[in-house]
C-alpha positions as CSV (number, residue, x, y, z in Angstrom):
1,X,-8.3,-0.9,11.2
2,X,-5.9,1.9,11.3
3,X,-4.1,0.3,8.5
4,X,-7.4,0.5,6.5
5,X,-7.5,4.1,7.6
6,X,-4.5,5.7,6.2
7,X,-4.8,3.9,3.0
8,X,-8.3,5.1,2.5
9,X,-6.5,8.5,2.9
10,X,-3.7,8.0,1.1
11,X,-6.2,6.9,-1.9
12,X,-8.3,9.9,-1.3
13,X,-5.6,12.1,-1.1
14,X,-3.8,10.4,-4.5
15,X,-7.4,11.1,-6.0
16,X,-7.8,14.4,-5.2
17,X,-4.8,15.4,-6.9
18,X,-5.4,14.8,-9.6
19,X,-8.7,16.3,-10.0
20,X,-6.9,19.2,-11.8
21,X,-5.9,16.9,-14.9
22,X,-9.0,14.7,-16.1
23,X,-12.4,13.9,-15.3
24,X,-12.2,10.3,-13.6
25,X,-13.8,7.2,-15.3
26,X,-15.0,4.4,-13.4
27,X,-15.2,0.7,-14.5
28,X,-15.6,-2.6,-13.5
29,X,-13.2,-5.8,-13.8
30,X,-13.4,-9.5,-13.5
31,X,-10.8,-11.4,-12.0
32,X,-9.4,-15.2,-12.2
33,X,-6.9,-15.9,-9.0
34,X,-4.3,-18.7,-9.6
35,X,-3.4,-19.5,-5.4
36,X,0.4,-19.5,-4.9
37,X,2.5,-21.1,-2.0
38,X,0.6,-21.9,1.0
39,X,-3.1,-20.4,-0.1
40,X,-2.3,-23.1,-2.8
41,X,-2.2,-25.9,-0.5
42,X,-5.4,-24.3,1.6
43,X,-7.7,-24.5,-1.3
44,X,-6.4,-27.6,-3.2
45,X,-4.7,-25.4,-6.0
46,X,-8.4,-24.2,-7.3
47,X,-8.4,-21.4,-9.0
48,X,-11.2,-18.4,-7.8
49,X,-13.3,-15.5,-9.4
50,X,-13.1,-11.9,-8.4
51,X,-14.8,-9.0,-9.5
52,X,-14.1,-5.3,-8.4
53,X,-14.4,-1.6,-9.4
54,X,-12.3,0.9,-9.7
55,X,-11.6,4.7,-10.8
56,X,-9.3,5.9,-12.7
57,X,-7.5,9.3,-12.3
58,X,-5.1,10.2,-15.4
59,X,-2.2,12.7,-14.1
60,X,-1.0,13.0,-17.2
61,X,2.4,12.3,-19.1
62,X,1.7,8.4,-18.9
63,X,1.2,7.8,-14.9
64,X,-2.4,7.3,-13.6
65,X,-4.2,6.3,-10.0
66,X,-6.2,3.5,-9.6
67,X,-8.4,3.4,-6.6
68,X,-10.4,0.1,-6.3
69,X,-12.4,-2.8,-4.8
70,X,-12.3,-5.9,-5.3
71,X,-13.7,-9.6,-3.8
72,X,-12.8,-12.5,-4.7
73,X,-13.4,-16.5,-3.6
74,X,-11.5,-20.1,-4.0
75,X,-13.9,-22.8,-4.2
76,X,-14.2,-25.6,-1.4
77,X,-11.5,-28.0,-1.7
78,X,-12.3,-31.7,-0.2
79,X,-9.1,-33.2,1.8
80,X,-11.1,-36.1,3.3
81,X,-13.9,-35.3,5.1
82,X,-12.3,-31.5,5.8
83,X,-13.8,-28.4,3.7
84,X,-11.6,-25.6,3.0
85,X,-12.7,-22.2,1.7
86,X,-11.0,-18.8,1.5
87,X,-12.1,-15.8,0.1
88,X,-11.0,-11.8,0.5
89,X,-12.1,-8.5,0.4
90,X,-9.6,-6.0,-0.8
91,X,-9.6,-2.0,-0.8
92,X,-6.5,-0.4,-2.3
93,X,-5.1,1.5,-5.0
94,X,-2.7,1.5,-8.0
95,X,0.1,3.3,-9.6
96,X,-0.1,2.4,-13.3
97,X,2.9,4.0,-15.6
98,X,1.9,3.9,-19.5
99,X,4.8,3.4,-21.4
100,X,4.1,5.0,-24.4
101,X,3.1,8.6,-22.2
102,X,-0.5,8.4,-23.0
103,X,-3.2,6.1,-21.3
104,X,-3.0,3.2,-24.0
105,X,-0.9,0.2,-24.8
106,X,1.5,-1.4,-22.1
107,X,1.5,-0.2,-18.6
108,X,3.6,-1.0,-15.1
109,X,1.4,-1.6,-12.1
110,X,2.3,-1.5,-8.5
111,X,-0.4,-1.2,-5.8
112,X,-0.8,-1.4,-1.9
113,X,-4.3,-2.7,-0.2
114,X,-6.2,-3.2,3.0
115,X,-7.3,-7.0,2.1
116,X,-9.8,-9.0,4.9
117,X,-9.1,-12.6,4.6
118,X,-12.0,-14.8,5.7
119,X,-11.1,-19.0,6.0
120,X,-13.4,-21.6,6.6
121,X,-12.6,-25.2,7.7
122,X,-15.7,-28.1,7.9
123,X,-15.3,-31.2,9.2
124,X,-19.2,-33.0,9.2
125,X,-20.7,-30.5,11.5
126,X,-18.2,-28.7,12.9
127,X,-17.3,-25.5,11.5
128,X,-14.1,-23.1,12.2
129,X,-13.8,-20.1,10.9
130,X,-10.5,-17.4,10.7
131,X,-11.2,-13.8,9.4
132,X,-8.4,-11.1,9.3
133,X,-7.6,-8.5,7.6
134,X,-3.7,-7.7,6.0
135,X,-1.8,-5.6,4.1
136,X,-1.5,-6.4,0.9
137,X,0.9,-5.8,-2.7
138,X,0.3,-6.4,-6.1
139,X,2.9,-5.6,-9.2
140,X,2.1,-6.3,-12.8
141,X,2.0,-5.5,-16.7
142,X,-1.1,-5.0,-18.6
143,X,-2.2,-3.5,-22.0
144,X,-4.9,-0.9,-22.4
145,X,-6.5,-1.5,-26.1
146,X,-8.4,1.1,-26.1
147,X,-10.7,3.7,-24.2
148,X,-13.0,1.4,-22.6
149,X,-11.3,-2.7,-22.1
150,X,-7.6,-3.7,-21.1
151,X,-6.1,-6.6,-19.8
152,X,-4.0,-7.3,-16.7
153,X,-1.9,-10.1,-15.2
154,X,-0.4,-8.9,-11.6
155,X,1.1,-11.2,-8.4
156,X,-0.4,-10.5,-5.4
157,X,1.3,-10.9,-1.8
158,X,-0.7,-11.0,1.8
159,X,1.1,-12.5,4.4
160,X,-1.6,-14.0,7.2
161,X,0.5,-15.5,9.6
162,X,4.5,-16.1,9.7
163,X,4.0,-19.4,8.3
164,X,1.3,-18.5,6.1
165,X,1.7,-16.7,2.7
166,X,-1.8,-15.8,0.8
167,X,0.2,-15.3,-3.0
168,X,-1.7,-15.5,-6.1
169,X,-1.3,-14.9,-9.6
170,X,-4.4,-12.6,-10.8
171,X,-5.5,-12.6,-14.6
172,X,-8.4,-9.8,-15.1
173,X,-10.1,-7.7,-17.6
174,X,-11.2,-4.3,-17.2
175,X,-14.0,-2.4,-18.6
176,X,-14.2,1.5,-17.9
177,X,-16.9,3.5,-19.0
């Protein structure tokens, strides 16, 4: 929880900054989550939705803060008679450099998040459940085509356990308004 605290702060902060340079927008994205490594194995390599919302805070010259939330959920996956679901909530935010100088065309993303991780195993009646929540990182590239939509691919890393790596590859669009 303290990890979730100082982020939240260190968004806050980032946002307040840059108060001085434009008024913030605020939009909405939705997400596909391609499960890497062993999050792969946990939900049988099924890809999940995720939608979030975000601000944006230009500070000019190309470099921007991205404040955000996001969910997102793998459907069950069937080994047997065993259920598997995962699905996570994640509060962060995002450095995004335009290359061009301006907020449009191709942009560098790097981000840092608070992510709660819920698990749920089924066997018949039985039912087990793991929640926890992580730090997480995300880096990625992504096009802004104009004012309002842009597209994003980023990798995202949470590790649950030592032996337990929640990776994905996220694909999303965003719409800001």
């Amino acid at each position: 929880m303290l990890t979730l605290s100082r982020l939240t702060l260190a968004t806050l902060a980032a946002a307040a900054l840059s108060l001085g340079a434009e008024a913030p927008r605020y939009g909405v994205q939705g997400l596909v989550n391609l499960p890497l490594g062993d999050l792969k194995d946990f939900v049988d390599n099924k890809p999940g939705p995720g939608i979030g919302v975000h601000g944006t805070f230009d500070l000019g010259d190309g470099h921007m803060v991205r404040p955000r939330l996001d969910y997102s959920i793998y459907p069950e996956a069937t080994f047997g008679s065993v259920k598997q679901t995962a699905s996570n909530l994640s509060l962060g935010g995002d450095y995004l450099y335009f290359v061009a100088g301006k907020p449009e065309g191709l942009y560098l993303t790097g981000g840092l998040a608070a992510v709660r991780w819920s698990f749920e195993s089924k066997l018949g009646a039985l039912k087990e459940t793991s929640d926890t929540t992580k730090f997480g990182l995300a880096a990625g590239v992504g096009y802004q085509w104009n004012a309002t939509v842009g597209t994003e691919a980023r990798f995202l890393h949470s590790r649950i356990t030592k032996g337990f790596q929640a990776n994905a590859l996220q694909a999303g669009v965003t719409v800001r308004f």
